[in-house]
Structure formats: structure tokens, C-alpha cells
C-alpha positions in Angstrom: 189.2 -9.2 -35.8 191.8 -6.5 -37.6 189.6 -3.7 -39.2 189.8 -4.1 -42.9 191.3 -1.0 -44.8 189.8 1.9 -46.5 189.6 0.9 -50.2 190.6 4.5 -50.9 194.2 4.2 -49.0 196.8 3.3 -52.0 199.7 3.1 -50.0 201.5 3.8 -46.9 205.2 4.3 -46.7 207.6 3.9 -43.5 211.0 4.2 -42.5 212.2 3.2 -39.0 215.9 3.4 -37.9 217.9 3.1 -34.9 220.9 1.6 -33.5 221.4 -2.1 -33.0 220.3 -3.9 -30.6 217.0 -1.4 -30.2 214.2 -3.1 -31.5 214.3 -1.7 -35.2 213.8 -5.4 -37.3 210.9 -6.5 -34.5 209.1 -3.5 -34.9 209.2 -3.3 -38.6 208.4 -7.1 -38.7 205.1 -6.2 -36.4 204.1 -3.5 -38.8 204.4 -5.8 -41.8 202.1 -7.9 -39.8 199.7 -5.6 -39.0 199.3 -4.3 -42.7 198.7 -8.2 -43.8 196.0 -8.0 -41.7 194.4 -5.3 -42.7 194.6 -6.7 -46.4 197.2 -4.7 -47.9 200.1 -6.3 -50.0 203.2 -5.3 -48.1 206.8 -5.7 -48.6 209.7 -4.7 -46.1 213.6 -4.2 -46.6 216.4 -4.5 -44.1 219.7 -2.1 -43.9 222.3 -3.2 -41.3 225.4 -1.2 -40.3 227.6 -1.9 -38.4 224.9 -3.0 -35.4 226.9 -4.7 -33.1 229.0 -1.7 -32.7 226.1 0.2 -32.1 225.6 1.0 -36.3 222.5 2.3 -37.6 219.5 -0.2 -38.6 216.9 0.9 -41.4 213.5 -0.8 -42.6 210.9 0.4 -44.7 207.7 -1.0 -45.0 205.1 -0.6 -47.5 201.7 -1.5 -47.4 199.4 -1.2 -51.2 197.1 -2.4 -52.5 200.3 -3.8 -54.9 203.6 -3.1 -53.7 206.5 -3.2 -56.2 209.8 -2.2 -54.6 210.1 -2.1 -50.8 212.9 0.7 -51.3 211.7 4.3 -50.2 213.4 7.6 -51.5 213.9 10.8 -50.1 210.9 12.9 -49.4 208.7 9.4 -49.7 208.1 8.0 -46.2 204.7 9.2 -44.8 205.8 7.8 -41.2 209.1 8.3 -39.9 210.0 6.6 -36.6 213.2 7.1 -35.1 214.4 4.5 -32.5 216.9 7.4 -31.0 217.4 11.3 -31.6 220.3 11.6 -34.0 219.0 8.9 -36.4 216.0 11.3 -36.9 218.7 13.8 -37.8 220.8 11.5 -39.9 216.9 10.2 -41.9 214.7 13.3 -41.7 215.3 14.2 -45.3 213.5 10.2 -45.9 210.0 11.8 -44.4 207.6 13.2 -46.7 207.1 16.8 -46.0 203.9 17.4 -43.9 204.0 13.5 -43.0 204.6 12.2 -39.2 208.2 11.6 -37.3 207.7 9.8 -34.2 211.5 10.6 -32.4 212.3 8.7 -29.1 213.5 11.0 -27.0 216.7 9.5 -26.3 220.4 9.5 -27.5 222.9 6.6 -27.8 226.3 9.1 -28.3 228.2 7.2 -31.0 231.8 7.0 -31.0 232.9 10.1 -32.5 230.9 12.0 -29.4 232.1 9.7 -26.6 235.8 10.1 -28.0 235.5 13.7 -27.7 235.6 14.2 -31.8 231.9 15.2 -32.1 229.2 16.5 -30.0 225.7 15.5 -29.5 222.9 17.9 -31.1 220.8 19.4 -28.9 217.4 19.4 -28.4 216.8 23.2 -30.2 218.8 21.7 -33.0 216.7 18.5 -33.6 213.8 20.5 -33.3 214.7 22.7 -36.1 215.9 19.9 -38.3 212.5 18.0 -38.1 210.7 21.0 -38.2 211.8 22.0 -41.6 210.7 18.9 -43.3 206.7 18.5 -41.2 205.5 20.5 -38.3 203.9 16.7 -37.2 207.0 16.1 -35.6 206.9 14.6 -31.6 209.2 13.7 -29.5 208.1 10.6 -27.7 209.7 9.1 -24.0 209.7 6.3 -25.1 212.9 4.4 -23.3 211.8 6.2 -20.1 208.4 4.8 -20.2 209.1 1.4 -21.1 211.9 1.4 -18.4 208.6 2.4 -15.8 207.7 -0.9 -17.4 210.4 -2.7 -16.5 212.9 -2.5 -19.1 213.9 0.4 -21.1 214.5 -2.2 -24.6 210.4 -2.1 -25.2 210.6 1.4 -26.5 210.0 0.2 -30.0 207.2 -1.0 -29.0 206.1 2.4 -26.9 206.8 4.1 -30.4 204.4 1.8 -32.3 201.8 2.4 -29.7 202.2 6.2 -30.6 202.5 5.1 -34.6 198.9 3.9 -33.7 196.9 6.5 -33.2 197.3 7.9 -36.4 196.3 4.5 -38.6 192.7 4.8 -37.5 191.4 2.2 -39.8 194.0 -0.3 -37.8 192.0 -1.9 -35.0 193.5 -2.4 -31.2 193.5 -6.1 -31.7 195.0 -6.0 -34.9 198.4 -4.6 -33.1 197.8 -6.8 -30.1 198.1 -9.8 -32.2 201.0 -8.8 -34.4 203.0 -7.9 -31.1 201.9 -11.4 -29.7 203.1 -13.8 -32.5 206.2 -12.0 -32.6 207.7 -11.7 -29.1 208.7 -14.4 -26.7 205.7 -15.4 -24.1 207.6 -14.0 -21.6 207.2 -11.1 -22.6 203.7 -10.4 -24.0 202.2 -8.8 -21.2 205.2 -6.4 -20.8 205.3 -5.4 -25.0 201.0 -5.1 -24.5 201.5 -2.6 -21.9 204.2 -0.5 -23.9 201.9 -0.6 -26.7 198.6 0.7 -24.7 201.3 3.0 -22.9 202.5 4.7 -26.8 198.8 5.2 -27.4 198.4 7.1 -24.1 201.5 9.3 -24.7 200.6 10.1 -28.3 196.9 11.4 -27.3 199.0 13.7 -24.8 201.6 15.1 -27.1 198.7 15.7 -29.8 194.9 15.3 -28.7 193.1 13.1 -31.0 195.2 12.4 -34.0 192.6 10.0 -35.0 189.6 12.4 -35.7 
């Protein structure tokens, strides 16, 4: 049974963007979930770019106890998770300062890079462009450990498992059941292992969040 939440938590912003075809809409459609369980009133939006050219993709999702407006500002999102490295760089200013960015440590070049116009930041500059808005920034392998797994597309999931472990008043089965109504049979037992693998990483990368 999903823990039920802390009477004292008002609300509880995110932003999560990517590129198409990453997971962004399923992973923003689990967290919805999970906050229904929990008993909050949640409402979530949906920007699409250009996805099928590899275009950016932005949700927010807020949980309340009354949610007005699903739309979240600069400045506003307490948990920012980033489905790839320069779409943390293109949405860090979203995060509220001292809140969490989750980053997957990987980088889909976009077409200005690959045509030679642009180059890729590097890792020093990501670094200092998410440190300047939270030092709770973390840099999580996620495509490389759900491609251990057995396919690198689960990394939303991965980054959800390391959301996790700072919602403490979100129980394990809570998450488990969100990812289970939402992703084909086939593939339950692979997106459960991604999960439990997130929560793994994130207790590496910083000890005990949850405390």
C-alpha cells in the first residue's frame, strides 16, 4: 500500500525534459501516478518540439494538496530531471535554487553540433552551470546502466529510481505499481530493475538522501 503523505508537504514541483523518443511523457505520467497515490491533487502539462527530429520534450508535474495551474516558472521546480546533459543546460534556470537536478549523464549532439556549427559543452561547463543554481546537482549513468540492463531506452526509469530516494514519504511499492500499470508486460521486470538500479546509484552519488 503507497505511504500516505505528510500533511505538512504543500506542494511539490517538477520539470523533466529530454529529447524525443527518451522516455520524458512515461516518466512524467508515472510520477503523476505515484503522487495520486500518495493523495495529493496533481496536475501535469506536456511541451513537444520538434520530437521526431530529436526536439526537446518538457513536463511538469505538480502534486498539492490543490493544484491550480500545472505550468512551473523559472526558479519554481524543486526537482529537476534532465533526460540528457544539454537539456539540463538549456532548463537549469527552471530549478529552484538549493532544489535537486537529477542529469543523465549522456548527450544526444543536436544538429547544429553534428553539422559542425556548434560544439557540445563539456563536462566542467555543465558542472558550473548546475552548480550556480543548487549544489544538489548529480550526474546520474543512467543510459549506461539501463543498457547493462538490456536496453539503454529505460534510463528514465533509472532517473526516477534516483528521484526516489529523496521523496521518503513515497513507499517502494507505490513506484512499483505506477511503473507496472504504465509499461507494456513485456517489459515490467526490465523497467523494476532500472528502478531498484536508480535507487542504488543515488545512495552512491550521495549517501542517504532520505535521512
Amino acid at each position: 500500500m503507497a505511504n500516505k503523505r505528510d500533511s505538512s508537504q504543500k506542494k511539490v514541483s517538477f520539470l523533466l525534459a529530454g529529447v524525443g523518443g527518451q522516455g520524458t511523457i512515461l516518466a512524467s505520467d508515472v510520477l503523476a501516478a505515484v503522487g495520486q497515490q500518495v493523495g495529493y491533487d496533481v496536475k501535469k502539462s506536456e511541451v513537444h518540439g520538434m520530437a521526431q527530429r530529436g526536439g526537446s520534450v518538457t513536463t511538469s508535474v505538480i502534486w498539492a494538496n490543490k493544484v491550480y495551474s500545472p505550468l512551473i516558472g523559472p526558479g519554481e521546480a524543486d526537482f529537476f530531471l534532465a533526460l540528457e546533459r544539454l537539456e539540463a543546460l538549456r532548463y537549469a534556470e527552471m530549478a529552484r535554487p538549493g532544489g535537486v537536478i537529477l542529469v543523465n549523464d549522456y548527450g544526444i549532439a543536436p544538429l547544429s553540433v553534428s553539422s559542425g556549427t556548434d560544439q557540445y559543452p563539456n563536462e566542467p561547463r555543465i558542472r558550473a552551470v548546475l552548480g550556480s543554481v543548487t549544489p544538489n546537482y548529480y550526474l546520474v549513468p543512467a543510459s549506461a546502466l539501463a543498457e547493462q540492463l538490456g536496453n539503454a531506452r529505460a534510463n528514465n526509469v533509472v532517473l526516477l529510481g534516483a528521484l526516489s530516494q529523496w521523496l521518503p514519504d513515497v513507499s517502494l511499492p507505490a513506484w512499483l505499481e505506477a511503473i507496472r500499470e504504465r509499461v507494456p508486460a513485456r517489459f515490467v521486470q526490465l523497467n523494476e530493475q532500472a528502478f531498484l538500479t536508480g535507487r542504488e546509484e543515488m545512495e552512491k552519488l550521495h549517501p542517504c538522501p532520505r535521512a
